[in-house]
N, C-alpha and C positions, 0 to 999 in steps of 0.2 A: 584537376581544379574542381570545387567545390562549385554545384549550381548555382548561377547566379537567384537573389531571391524574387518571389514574386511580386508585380505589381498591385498590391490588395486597394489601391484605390479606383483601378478602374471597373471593375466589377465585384460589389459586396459579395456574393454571394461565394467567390471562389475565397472567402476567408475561411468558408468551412471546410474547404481543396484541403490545404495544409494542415489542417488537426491529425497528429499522429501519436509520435513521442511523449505528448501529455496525458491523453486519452490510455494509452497505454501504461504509463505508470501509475493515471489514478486508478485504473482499473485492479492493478495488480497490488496497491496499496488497502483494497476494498476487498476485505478476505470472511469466512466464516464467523472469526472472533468480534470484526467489526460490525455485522450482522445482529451478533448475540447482542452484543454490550447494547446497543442502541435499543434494541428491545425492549431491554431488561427496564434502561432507564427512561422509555414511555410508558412500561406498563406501572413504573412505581413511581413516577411525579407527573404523569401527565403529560402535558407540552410546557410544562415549567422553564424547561431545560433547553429549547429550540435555538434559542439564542446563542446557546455555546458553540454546535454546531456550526453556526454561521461564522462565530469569531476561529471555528476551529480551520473552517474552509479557508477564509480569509490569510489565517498565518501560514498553512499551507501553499500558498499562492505565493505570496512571500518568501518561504524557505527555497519551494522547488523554483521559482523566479533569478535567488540568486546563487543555488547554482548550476543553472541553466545558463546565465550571466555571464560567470566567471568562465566558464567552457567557452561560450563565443569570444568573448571578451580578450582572453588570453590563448587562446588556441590549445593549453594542456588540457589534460582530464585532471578529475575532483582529484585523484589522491595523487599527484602530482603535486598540486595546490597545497594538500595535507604535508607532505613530504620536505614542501618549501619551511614548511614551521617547526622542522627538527625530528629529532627521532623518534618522538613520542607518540605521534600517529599511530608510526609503523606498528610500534610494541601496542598499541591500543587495537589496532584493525587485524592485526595478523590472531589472534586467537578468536576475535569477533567472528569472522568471516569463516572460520573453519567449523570451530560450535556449532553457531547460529545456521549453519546450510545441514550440519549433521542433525540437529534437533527438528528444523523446518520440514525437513525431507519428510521423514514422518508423518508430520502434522498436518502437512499438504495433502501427502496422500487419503490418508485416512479422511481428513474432511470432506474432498472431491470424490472419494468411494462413499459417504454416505446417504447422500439422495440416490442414488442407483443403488445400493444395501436397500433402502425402501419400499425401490419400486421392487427390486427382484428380491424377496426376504430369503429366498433359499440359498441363495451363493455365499459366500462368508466371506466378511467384510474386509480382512488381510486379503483374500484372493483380488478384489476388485483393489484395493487401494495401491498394489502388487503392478494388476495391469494398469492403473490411472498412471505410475510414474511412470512406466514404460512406453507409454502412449507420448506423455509427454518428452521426454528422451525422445524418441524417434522424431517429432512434429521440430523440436529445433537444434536436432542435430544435422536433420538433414534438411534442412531450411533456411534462407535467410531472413535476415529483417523485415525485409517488406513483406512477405509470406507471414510470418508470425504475426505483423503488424494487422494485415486484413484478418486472419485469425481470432484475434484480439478485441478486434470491433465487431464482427459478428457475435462474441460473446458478451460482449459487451451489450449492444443491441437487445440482448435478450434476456438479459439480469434485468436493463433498463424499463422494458414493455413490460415485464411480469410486476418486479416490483414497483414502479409508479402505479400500474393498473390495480392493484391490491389496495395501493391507499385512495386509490377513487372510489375504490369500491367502498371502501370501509366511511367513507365519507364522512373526516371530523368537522368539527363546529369549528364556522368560522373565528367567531369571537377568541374560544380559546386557542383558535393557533393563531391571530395575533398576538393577543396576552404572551404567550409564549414569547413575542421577542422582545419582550421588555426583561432588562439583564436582573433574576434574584434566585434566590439559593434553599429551597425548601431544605428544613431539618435534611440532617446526615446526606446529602446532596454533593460534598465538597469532591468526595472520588471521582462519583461520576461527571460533575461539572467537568472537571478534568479530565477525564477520558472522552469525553464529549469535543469539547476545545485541542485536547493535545495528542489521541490513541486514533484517533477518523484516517485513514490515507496513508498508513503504510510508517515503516521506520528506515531501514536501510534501504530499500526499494524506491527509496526520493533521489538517493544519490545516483540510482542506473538512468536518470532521465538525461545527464548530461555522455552517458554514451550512449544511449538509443538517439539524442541529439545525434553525434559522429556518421552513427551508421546509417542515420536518415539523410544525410549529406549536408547536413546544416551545421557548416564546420566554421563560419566567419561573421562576423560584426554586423555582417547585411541581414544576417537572419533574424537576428536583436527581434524585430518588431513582429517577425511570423510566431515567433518562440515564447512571447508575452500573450500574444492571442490566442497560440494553441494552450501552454500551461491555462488560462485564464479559462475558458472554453472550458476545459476539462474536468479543472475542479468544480465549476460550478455542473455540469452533470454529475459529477460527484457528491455536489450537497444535494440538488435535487432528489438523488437516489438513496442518502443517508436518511435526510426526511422522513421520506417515503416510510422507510424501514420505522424510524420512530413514528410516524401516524398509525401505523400498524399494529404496533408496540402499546402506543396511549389510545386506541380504540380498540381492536380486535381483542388481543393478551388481555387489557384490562378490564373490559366488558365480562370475559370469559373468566374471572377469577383464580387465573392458574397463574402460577409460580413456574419459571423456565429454568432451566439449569442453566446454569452459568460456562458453561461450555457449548462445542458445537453439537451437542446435542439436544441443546434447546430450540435449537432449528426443526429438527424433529418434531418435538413437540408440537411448536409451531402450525407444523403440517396437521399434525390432529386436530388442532382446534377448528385449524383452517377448512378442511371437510367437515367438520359437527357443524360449522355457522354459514358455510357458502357450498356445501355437497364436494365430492372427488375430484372433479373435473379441474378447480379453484388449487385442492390441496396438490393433485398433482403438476400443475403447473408451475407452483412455488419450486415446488422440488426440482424443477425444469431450470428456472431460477438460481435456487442455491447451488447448482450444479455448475449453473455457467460462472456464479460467481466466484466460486472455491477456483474450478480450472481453469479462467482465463490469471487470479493468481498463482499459481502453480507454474504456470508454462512462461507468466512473466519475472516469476525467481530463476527459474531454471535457463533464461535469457538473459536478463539483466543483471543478475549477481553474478553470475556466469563469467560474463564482461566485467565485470570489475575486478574479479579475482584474475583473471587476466592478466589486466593490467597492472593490477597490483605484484605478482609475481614476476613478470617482464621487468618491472622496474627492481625489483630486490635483484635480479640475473644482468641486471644493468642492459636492457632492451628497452627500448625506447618504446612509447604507446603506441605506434605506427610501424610497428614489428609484426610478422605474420606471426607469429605462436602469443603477441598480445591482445589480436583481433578475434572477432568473431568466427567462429569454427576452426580457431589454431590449435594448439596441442595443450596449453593452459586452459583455455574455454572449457575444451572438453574434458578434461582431466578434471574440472569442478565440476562440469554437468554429471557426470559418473559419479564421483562422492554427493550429489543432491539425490542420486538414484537410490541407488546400491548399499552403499554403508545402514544407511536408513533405515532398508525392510528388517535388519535385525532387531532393530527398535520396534516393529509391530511384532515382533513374537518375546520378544525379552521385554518389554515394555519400557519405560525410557528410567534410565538410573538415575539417581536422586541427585547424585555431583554433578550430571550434566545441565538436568533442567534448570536446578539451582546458576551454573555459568551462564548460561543461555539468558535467563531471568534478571540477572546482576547485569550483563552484557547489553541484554534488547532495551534496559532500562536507562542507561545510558548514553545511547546511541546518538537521540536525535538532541541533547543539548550537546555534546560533543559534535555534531553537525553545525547546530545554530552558533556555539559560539567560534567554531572554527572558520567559517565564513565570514564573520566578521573585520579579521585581519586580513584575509583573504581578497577581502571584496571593498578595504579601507587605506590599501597602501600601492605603491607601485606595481606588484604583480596582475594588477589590470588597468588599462590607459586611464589617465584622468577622467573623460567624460562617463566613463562604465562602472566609475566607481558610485560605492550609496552617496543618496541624499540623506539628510538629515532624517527623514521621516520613516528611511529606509533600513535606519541604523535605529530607529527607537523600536520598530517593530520584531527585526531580529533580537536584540535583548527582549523583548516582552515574550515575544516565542523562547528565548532560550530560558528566563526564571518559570517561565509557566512549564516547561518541557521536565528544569530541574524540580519544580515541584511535584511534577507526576512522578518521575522517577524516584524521590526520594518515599512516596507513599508504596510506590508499587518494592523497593526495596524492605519498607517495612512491613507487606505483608510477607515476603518471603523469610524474613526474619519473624514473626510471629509466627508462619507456618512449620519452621524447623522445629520450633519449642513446644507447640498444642500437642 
């Protein structure tokens, strides 16, 4: 029997007790790329852009809210939920989930080996990136949730203190970060508006929240209001710390008139300016920073996706989600933790082929409106009791996240198709 939950009105302060599950999926949703991008779009509008941010946090509060919802609400997991509305999930997630952990595996690596490539220039950046996945295999192969979870927040903790401390440091002007949240759109702006609002917190890694829900033991209806506070709690460290990254981005970057590359090695960069304008001690500790922030996502793919693929295959074998080979450290878990490893290192030495990224880019592109819009029915009809279903306000918001999500995705589609042709 699941823990009864707790009483959060007799002493406030144990509402911070319960933060877990969300903390841990915003953290793992807040990766190198959302680092860059936030950057990019301080050093070239400013705090124009602050605004989106906020509405970006907000619909994410919203999406991971329902389904978080629907897991208490109905007692399945998410793609159970999916499963209810026909075949087409399946055929949508089953090539998703396999790409997408074959392409990431990589990506993870290498970006968690490159602040340690920094500090130590002589080791070569495949050998670290080699041991960062191996590190992480080990840490939640042979660990449970709650183990990973306190994991999680100490890394957490320390993306958080580096980067908020950078933006104090960099100390913008009041006026213009209010001005910032008045909603408008400088020249060629519309991308980034959009990546700002709809790329912030992660894409498939919103859905692991309703099984790190399970394994935290918050399996029932009574959890409803611990499960709002902690999502809620989390994002908002979440925007605090996107901010942050953009304050940095619209004073530090901009100040320094450099151009960042649009990968994770503009973080790098970064780090150089960061020593020209505040000495080593500053640039190294970013690096401290982007370290924890690359590997507490890494360790929470390698957790969370993990788990879904699970469950996802328990159910194609007709095993119920409460099956040991559909749980955590069952023989499906691990069978995907191993393909996030392993397949991947051949990608740091063959470097990634053109068919795949292109899947993976058509795929990660339309993930989270096939999230938003698939909650909808989900979270509108009988498969959750009357009172769990949305309100009115609750059902406008998912649509506005799901056209805002298909408009990212229909941009990010058309530069991969513009990029085929150049």
């Amino acid at each position: 029997m699941a823990n009864a939950a707790p009483d959060l009105t007799a002493e406030p302060r144990k509402k911070w007790k319960v933060i877990g599950p969300g903390l841990v999926v915003a953290a793992t949703g807040v990766g190198a790329a959302d680092m860059v991008s936030t950057l990019v779009a301080g050093s070239m509008f400013g705090f124009a852009l602050l605004w989106a941010i906020i509405v970006g946090v907000i619909l994410k509060i919203v999406l991971v809210e329902g389904a978080g919802r629907y897991v208490l609400a109905s007692g399945k997991t998410i793609f159970e939920g999916w499963r209810s509305l026909g075949r087409w999930p399946v055929w949508y997630f089953a090539p998703y989930i396999i790409i997408w952990g074959f392409i990431y595996g990589a990506t993870a690596m290498v970006t968690t080996a490159m602040p340690i490539a920094a500090l130590l220039p002589g080791v070569p950046l495949n050998l670290i990136a080699v041991i960062c996945g191996l590190v992480g295999l080990v840490l939640v192969w042979f660990n449970r949730y709650a183990v990973f979870e306190k994991i999680t927040a100490a890394l957490v903790g320390i993306m958080f203190v580096v980067i908020v401390g950078l933006a104090i440091i960099a100390a913008p002007s009041l006026p213009d970060l209010l001005a910032g949240l008045v909603p408008r759109l400088p020249g060629d702006s519309v991308l980034y508006t959009l990546a700002m609002a709809g790329g912030i917190g992660g894409t498939i890694t919103l859905v692991a929240y309703g099984y790190w829900l399970r394994e935290k033991g918050w399996s029932h209806p009574s959890w409803m209001r611990v499960m709002r506070i902690d999502n809620t709690m989390a994002y908002v460290i979440t925007g605090i710390f996107v901010i942050s990254m953009f304050i940095v981005g619209a004073t530090v970057v901009a100040e320094a008139g450099v151009t960042l590359s649009a990968d994770s090695k503009g973080l790098l960069q970064l780090t150089d300016v960061l020593k020209d304008k505040y000495g080593d001690v500053i640039g190294v500790a970013f690096l401290i920073g982007f370290f924890a922030a690359s590997f507490s996502s890494l360790i929470g793919v390698w957790n969370g996706v993990s788990l879904m693929f699970a469950d996802f295959w328990g159910n194609v074998r007709g095993k119920g989600p409460d099956h040991k080979d559909s749980r955590e450290n069952g023989k499906y878990f691990r069978f995907y933790l191993l393909w996030l490893t392993f397949p991947p290192m051949l990608l740091l030495l063959i470097g990634k082929p053109i068919a795949l990224v292109i899947a993976y880019g058509v795929l990660g592109a339309l993930f989270l409106p096939f999230l938003a819009i698939t909650l909808l029915p989900m979270l509108n009809t009988d498969r959750v009791p009357k009172e769990w279903r949305n309100k009115w306000y609750t059902n406008v918001a998912l649509v506005i996240t799901a056209v805002l999500f298909i408009c990212l995705a229909i941009y990010k589609l058309a530069d991969i198709i513009v990029g085929l042709f150049s």
